[in-house]
TORKOLMI-812654 format. One record per atom (N, C-alpha, C): residue in three letters; x, y, z. Coordinates in pm, whole numbers, padded with zeros to 5 digits, always signed. Atoms other than C-alpha are relative to their C-alpha. Layout:
<pts>
ALAXYZ...
</pts>
This chain:
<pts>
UNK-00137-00046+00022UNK+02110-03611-05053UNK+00074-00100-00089UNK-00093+00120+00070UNK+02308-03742-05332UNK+00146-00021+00024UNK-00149+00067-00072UNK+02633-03955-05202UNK+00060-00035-00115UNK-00067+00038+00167UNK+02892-03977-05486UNK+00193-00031+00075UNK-00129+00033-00054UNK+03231-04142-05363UNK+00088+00054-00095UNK-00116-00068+00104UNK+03562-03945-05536UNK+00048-00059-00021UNK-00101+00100+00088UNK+03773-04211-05558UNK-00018-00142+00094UNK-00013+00122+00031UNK+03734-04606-05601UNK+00064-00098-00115UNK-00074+00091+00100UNK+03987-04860-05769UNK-00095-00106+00009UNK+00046+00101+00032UNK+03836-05155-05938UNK+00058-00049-00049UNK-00100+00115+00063UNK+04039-05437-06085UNK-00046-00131-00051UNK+00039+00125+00051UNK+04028-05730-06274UNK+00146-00105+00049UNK-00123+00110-00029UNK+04302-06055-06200UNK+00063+00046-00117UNK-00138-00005+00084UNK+04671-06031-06401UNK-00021-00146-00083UNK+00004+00165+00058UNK+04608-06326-06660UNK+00136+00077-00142UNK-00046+00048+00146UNK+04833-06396-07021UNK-00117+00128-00106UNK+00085-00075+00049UNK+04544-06228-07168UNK-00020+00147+00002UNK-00017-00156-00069UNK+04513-05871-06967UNK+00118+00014+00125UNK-00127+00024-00140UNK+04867-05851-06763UNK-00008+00115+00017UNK-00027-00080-00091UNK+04921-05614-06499UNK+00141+00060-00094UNK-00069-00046+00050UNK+05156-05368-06608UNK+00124+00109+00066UNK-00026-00101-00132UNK+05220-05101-06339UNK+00082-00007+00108UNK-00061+00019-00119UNK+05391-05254-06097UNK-00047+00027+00172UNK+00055-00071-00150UNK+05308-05236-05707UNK-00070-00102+00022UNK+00112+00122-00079UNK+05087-05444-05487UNK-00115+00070+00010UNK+00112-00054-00024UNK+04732-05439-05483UNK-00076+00013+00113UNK+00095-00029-00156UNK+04473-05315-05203UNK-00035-00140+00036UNK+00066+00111-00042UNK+04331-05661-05204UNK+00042-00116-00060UNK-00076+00097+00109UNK+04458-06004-05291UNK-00056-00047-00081UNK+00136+00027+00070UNK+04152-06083-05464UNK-00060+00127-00109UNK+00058-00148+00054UNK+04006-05836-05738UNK-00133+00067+00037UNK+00169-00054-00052UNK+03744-05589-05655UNK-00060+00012-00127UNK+00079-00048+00125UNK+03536-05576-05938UNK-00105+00138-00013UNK+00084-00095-00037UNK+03302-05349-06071UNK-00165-00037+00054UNK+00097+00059-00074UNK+03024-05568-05970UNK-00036-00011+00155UNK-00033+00066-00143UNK+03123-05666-05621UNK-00009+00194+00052UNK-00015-00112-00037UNK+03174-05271-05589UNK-00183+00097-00020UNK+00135-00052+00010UNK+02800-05174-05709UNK-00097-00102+00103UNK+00103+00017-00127UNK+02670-05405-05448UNK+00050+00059+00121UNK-00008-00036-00077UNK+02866-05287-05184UNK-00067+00147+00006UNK+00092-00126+00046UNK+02722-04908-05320UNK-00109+00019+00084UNK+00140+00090-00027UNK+02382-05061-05263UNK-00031-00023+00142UNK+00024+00061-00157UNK+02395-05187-04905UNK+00053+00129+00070UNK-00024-00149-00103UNK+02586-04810-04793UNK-00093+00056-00044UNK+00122-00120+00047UNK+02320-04618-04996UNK+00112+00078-00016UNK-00098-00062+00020UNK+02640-04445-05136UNK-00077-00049-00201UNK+00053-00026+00128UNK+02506-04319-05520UNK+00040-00048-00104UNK-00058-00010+00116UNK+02755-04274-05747UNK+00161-00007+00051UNK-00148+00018-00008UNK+03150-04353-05776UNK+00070+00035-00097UNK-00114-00085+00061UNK+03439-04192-05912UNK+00108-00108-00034UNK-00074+00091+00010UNK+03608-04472-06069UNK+00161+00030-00033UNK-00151-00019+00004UNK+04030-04446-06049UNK+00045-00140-00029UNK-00101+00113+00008UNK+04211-04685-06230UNK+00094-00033+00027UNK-00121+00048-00097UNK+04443-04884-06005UNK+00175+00030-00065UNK-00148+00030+00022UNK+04855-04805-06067UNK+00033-00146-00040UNK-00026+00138+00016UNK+04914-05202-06061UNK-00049-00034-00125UNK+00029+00076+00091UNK+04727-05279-06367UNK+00020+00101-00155UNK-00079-00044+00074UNK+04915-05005-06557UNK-00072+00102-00050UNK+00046-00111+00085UNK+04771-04716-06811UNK-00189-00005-00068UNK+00110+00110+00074UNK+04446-04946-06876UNK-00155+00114+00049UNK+00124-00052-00041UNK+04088-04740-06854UNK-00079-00125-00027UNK+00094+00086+00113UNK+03915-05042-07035UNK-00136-00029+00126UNK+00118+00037-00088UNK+03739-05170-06721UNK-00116+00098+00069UNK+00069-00097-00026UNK+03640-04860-06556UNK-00111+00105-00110UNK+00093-00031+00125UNK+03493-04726-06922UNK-00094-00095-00010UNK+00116+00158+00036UNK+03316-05049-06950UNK-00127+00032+00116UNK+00072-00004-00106UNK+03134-04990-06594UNK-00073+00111-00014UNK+00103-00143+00009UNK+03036-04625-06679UNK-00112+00001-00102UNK+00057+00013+00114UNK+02890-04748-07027UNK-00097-00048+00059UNK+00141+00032+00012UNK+02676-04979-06893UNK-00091+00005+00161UNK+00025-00056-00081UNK+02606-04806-06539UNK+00064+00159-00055UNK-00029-00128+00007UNK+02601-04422-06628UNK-00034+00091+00099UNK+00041-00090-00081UNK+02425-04301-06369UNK+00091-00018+00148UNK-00045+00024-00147UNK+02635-04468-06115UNK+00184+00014-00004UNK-00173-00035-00003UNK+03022-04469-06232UNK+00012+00090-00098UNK-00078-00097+00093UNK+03201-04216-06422UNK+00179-00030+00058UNK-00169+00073-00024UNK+03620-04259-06442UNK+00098+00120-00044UNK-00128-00091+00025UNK+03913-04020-06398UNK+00114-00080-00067UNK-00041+00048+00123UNK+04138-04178-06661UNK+00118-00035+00066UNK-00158+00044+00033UNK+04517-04290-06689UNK+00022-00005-00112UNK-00111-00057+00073UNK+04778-04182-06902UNK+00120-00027-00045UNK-00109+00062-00004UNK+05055-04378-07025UNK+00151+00129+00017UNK-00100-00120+00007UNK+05388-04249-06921UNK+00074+00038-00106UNK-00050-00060+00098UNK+05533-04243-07234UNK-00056+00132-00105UNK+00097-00118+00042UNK+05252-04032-07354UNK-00006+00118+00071UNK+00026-00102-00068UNK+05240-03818-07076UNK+00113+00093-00006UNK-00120-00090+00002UNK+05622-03690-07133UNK+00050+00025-00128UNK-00053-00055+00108UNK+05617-03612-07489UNK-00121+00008-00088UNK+00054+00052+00081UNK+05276-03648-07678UNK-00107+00094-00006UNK+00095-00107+00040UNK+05090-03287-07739UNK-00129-00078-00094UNK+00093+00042+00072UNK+04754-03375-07852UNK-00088-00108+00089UNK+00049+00095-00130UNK+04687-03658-07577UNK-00127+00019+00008UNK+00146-00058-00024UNK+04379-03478-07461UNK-00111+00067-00100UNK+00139-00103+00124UNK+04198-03321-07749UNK-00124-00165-00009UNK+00098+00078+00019UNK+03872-03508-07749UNK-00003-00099+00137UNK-00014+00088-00103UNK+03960-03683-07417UNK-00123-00002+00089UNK+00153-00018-00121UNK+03614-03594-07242UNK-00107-00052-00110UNK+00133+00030+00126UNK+03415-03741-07577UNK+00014-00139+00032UNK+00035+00119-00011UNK+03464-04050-07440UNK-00064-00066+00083UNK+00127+00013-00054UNK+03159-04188-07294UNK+00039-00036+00156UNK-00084+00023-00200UNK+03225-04178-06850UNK+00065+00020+00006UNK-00121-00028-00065UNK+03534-04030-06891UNK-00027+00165+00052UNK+00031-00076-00058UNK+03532-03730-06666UNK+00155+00102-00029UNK-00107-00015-00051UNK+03886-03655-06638UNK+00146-00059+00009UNK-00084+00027-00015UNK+04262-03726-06554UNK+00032-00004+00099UNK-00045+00035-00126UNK+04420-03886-06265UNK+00145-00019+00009UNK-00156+00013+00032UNK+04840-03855-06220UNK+00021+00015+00144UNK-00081+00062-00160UNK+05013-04012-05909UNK+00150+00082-00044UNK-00168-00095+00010UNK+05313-03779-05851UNK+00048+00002+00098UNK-00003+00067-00101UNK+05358-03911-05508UNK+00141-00045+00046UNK-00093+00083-00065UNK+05728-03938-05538UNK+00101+00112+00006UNK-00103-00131-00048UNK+06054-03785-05487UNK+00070+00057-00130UNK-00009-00086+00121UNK+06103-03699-05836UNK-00049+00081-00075UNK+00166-00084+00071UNK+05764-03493-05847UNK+00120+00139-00064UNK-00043-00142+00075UNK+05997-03144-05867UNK+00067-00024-00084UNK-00093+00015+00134UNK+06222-03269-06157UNK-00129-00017-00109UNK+00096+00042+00134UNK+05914-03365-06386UNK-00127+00090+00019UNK+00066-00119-00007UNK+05712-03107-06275UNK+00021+00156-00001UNK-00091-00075+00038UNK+06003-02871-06341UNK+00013+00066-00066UNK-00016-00009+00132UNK+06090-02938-06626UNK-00050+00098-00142UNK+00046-00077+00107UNK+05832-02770-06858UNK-00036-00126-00104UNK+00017+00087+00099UNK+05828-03124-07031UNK-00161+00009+00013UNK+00142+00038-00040UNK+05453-03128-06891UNK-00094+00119-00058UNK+00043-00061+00032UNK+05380-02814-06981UNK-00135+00052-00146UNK+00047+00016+00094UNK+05178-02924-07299UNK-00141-00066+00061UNK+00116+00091-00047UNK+04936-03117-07077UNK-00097+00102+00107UNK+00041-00072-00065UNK+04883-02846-06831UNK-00117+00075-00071UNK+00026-00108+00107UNK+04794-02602-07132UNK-00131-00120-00114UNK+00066+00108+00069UNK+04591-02911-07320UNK-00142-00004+00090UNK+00088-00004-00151UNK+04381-02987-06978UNK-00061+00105+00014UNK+00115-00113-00039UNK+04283-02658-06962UNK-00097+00058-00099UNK+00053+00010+00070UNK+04180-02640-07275UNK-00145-00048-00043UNK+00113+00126+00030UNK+04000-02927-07309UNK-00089-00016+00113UNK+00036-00023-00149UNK+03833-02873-06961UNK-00007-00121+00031UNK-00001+00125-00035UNK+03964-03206-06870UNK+00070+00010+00167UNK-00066+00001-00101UNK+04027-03210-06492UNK+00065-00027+00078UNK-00087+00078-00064UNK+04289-03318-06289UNK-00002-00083+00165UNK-00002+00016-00177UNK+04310-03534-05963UNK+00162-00028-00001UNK-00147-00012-00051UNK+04655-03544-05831UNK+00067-00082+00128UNK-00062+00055-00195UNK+04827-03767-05548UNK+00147+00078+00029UNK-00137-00110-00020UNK+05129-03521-05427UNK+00019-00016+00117UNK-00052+00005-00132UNK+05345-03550-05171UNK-00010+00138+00087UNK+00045-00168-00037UNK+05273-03240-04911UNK+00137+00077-00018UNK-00105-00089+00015UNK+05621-03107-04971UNK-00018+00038-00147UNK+00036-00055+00157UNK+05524-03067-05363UNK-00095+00114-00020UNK+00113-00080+00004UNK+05216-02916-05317UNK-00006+00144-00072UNK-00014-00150+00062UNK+05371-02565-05405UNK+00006-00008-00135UNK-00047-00039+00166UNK+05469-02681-05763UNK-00135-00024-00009UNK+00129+00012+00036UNK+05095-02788-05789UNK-00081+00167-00016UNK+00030-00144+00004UNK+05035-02384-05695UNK+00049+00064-00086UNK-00045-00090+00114UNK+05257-02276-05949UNK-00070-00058-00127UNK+00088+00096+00145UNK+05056-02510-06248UNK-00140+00117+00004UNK+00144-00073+00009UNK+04721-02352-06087UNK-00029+00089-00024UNK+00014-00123-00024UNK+04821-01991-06066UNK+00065-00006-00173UNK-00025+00038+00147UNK+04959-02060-06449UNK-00105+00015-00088UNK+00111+00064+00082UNK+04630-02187-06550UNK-00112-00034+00054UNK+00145-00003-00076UNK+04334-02036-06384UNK-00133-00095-00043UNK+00068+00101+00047UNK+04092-02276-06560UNK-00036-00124+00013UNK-00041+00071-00045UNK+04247-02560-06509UNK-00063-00044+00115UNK+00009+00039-00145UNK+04065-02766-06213UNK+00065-00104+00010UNK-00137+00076-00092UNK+04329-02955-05997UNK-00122-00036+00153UNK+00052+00104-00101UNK+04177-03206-05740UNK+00121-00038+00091UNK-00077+00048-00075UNK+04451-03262-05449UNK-00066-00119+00070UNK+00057+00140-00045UNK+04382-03691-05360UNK+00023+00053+00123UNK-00012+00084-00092UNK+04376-03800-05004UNK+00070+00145+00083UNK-00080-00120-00098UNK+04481-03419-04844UNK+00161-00022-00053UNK-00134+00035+00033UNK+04839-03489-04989UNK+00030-00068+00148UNK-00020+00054-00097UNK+04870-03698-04690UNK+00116-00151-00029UNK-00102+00115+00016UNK+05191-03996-04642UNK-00074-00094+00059UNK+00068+00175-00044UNK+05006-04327-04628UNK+00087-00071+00067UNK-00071+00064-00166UNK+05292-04432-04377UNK+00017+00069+00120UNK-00023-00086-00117UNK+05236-04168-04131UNK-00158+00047+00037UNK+00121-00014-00015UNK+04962-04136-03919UNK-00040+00115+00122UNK+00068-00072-00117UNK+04754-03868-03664UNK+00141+00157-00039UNK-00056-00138-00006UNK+04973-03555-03565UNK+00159-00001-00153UNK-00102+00058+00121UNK+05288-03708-03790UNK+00000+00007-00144UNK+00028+00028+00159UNK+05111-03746-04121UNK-00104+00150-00044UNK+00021-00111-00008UNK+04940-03402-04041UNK+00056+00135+00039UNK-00115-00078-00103UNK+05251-03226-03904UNK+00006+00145-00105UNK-00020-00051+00053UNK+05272-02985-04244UNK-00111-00019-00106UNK+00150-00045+00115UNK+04871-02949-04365UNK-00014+00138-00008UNK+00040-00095+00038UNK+04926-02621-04371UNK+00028+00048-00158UNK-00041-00001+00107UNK+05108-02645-04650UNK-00124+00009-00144UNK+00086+00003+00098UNK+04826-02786-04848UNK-00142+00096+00005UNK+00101-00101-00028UNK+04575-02545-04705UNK+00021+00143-00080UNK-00045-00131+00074UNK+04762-02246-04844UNK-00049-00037-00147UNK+00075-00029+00084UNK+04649-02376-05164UNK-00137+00040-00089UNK+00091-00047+00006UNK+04328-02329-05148UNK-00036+00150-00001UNK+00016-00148+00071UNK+04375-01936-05225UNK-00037-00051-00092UNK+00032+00003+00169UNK+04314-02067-05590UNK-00076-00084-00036UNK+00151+00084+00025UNK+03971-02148-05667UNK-00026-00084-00077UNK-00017+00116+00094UNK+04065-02377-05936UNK+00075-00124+00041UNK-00030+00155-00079UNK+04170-02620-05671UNK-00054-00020+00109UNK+00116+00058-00015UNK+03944-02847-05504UNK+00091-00096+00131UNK-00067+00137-00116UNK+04040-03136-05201UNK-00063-00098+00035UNK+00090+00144-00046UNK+03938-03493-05173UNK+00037+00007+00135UNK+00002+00075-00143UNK+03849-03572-04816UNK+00016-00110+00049UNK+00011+00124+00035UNK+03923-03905-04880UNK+00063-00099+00053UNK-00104+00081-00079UNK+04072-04219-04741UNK+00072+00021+00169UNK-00082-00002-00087UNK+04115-04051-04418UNK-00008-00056+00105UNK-00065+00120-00099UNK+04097-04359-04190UNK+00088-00095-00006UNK-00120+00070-00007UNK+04392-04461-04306UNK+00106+00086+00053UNK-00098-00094-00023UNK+04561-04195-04186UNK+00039+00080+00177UNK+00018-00063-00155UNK+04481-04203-03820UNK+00010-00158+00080UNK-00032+00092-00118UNK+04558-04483-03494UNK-00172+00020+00101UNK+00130-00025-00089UNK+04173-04363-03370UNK-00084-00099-00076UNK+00091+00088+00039UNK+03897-04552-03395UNK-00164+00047-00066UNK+00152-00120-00014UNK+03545-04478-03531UNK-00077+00063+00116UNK+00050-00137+00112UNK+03391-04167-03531UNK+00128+00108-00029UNK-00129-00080+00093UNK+03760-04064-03599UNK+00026+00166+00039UNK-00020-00136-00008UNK+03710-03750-03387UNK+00170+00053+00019UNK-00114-00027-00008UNK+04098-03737-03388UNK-00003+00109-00166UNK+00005-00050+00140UNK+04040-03643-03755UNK-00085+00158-00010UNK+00077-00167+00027UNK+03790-03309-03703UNK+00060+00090-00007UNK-00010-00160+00010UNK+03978-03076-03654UNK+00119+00037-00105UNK-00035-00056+00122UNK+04168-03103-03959UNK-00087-00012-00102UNK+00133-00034+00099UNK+03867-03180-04170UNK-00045+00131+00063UNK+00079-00121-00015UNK+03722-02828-04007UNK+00124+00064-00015UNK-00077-00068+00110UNK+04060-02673-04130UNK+00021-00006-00141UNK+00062-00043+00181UNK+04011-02756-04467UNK-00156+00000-00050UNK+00140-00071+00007UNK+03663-02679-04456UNK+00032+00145-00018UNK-00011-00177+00037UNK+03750-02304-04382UNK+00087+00006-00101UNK-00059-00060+00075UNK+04002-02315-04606UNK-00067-00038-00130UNK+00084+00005+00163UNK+03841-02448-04940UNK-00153+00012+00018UNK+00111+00000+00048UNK+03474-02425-04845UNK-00036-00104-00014UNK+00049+00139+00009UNK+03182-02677-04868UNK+00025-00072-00167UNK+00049+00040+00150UNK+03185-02699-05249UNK+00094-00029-00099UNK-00142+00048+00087UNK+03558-02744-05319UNK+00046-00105+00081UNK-00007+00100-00067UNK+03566-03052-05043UNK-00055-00141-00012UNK+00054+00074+00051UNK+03499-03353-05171UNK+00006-00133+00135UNK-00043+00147-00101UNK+03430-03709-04949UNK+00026-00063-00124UNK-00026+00079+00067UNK+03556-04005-05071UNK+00068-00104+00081UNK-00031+00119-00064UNK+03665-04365-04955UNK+00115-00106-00037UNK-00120+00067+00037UNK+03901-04510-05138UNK+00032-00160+00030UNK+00086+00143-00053UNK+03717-04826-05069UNK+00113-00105+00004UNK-00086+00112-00034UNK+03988-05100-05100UNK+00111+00027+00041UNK-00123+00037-00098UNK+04208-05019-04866UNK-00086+00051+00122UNK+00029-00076-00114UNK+03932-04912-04621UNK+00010-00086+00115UNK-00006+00077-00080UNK+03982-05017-04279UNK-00130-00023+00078UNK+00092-00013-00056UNK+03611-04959-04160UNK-00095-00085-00132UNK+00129+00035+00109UNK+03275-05102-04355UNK-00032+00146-00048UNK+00021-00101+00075UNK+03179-04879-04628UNK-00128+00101+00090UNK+00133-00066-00058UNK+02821-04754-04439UNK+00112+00073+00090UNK-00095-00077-00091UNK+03074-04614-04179UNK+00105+00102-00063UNK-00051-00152+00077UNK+03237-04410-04425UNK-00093+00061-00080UNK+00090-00097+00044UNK+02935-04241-04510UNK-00041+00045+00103UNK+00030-00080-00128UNK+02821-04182-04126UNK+00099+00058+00060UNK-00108-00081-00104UNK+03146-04041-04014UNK-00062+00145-00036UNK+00008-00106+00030UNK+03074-03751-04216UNK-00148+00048-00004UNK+00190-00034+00005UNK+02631-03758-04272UNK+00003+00016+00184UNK+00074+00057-00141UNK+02589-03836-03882UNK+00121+00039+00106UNK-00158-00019-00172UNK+02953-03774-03641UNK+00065+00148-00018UNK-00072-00158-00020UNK+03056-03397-03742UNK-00127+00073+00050UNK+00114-00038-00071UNK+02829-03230-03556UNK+00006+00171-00063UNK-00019-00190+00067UNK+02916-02810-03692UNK-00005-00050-00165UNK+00063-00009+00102UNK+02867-02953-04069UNK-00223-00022-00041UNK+00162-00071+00017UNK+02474-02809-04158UNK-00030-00093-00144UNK+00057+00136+00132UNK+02241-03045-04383UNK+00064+00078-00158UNK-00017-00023+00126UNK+02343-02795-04719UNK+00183-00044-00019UNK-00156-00012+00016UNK+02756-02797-04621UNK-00007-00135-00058UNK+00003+00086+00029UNK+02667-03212-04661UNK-00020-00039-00111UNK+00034+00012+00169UNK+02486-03193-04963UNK+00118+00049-00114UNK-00147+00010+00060UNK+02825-03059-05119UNK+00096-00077+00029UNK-00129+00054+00001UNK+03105-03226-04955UNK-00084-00127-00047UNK+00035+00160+00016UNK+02885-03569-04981UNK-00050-00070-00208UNK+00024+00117+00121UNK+02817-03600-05361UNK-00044+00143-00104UNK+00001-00071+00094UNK+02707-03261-05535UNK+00123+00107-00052UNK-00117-00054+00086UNK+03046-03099-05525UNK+00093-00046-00118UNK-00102+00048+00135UNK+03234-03331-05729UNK-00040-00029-00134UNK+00068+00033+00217UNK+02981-03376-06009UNK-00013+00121-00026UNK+00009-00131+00063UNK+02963-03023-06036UNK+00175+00034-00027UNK-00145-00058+00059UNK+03334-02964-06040UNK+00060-00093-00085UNK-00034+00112+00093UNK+03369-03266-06276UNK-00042+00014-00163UNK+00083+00049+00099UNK+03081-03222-06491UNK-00078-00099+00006UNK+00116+00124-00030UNK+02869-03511-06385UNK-00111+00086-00001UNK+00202-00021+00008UNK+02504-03441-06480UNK-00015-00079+00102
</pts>
C-alpha cells in the first residue's frame, strides 16, 4: 500500500540572506528540514509527501521545489502565491504545473475576511485560470466559509478544491471544534471537492487510537467516499510520533476494508493531484 502524506511544512532558519516574510510563529523552534523530514518518512514507512510551504517564511516555493527536484518520487509541492499576485495578476497560473514537483496551489483563507475577498469577484481570474490550467487547489477555510468554497465549485466543475484539516478551528477541540461538520459535509455533493483527513490529533483532548475521532472520520467517509478522503499529518505540529499517524488509520478503524485504505492512505491524492 502506497502511504503519501497530504500535507507537510518544511522550513529553513530566517537569516539576512533568506528572511522570513509571512509573519506568524512557527510549528517548531528549530527548522524542519527537508532532510530531517525524509528520515522521519523512512522510520514510519510513510512514501511520499505533499510538501506545503509554511505561511511564516512568506510566498517562497524555493525549498520545497528544490526537495521534489532532487527526490521526485518522494516530494511533490502545493505552491504559494504572493498576495499581491493573487489580487490582481491574470496570467499567474498559465504554465504553473510545468514546473518540475509542482502539483498545485495552496491558499490559507482561514480568516474573518474570507467572505469579502472571496466576494468580491477580485479572485475570480484565478478560479477561471486554475481550472484551466488543471492546477488544483488546497484550501484552509474556516467552517463558516465553507459555502463560498461551494459557490467557486458549483461555478467551476473542473476545478479540484481540496478542503485542509476538515475546515476545523485549531483552538477548539472534540465536540466544540466539530459542533458545525455538517456544514463541511454538505459539500461533498460536488465531486470536484476532495477532504484532507489531516492533522486530526490536534483537534481532539483523547488520546491514541483517537476513537473520539471515528465517528466523524466515518461521516466524512460516507459523505465524500474513499477516493475523495485524503490522510495526512501535518507533521510539525503533530502531537503523536509520526508511525502513530499512520496506524491510527492502517491498524485502529476497524469498518475501513484493505481497498477503502489503499485510497484514503496515499493513492487518492496522487490521483486527484496528478502524481504518477
Amino acid at each position: 500500500m502506497l502511504i503519501v502524506d497530504s500535507q507537510v511544512h518544511t522550513w529553513a532558519a530566517s537569516t539576512p540572506e533568506r528572511p522570513w516574510s509571512g509573519g506568524g510563529e512557527p510549528h517548531r523552534a528549530a527548522p524542519f528540514t527537508n532532510e530531517a523530514l525524509l528520515k522521519e518518512m523512512n522510520a514510519a514507512g510513510v512514501d511520499r509527501a505533499v510538501l506545503v510551504p509554511p505561511g511564516w517564511e512568506g510566498s517562497r516555493n524555493d525549498l520545497a521545489l528544490a526537495a521534489a527536484r532532487e527526490h521526485p518520487d518522494r516530494f511533490a509541492v502545493m505552491g504559494r502565491i504572493a498576495p499581491q499576485v493573487l489580487s490582481k495578476s491574470k496570467g499567474a497560473l498559465i504554465g504553473w504545473r510545468k514546473q518540475p514537483g509542482m502539483l498545485g496551489l495552496r491558499l490559507a483563507m482561514n480568516v474573518a475576511k474570507a467572505p469579502e475577498i472571496l466576494g468580491s469577484g477580485k479572485l475570480d481570474w484565478l478560479w477561471a485560470e486554475a481550472e484551466a490550467e488543471g492546477v488544483a487547489l488546497m484550501m484552509l477555510m474556516c467552517m463558516e466559509h465553507v459555502h463560498l468554497v461551494d459557490a467557486i465549485a458549483a461555478k467551476h466543475p473542473q476545478l479540484k478544491i481540496i478542503m485542509d484539516h476538515f475546515a476545523l478551528d485549531g483552538h477548539k477541540r472534540d465536540a466544540e471544534a466539530f459542533a458545525h461538520f455538517d456544514q463541511l459535509l454538505a459539500i461533498a455533493r460536488r465531486p470536484n471537492v476532495a477532504a484532507k483527513a489531516s492533522a486530526l490529533p490536534c483537534y481532539t483532548n483523547d488520546v491514541y487510537p483517537f476513537r473520539a475521532l471515528h465517528p466523524y472520520i466515518r461521516r466524512a467517509y460516507d459523505a465524500f467516499g474513499p477516493k475523495r478522503l485524503f490522510w495526512g499529518t501535518d507533521l510539525s505540529r503533530s502531537p503523536i510520533p509520526y508511525r502513530q499517524q499512520v496506524t491510527m488509520f492502517t491498524e485502529e478503524i476497524p469498518w475501513l476494508n484493505a481497498q477503502d485504505k489503499e485510497w484514503i492512505m496515499g493513492r487518492g491524492v496522487c490521483e486527484w493531484l496528478g502524481w504518477a
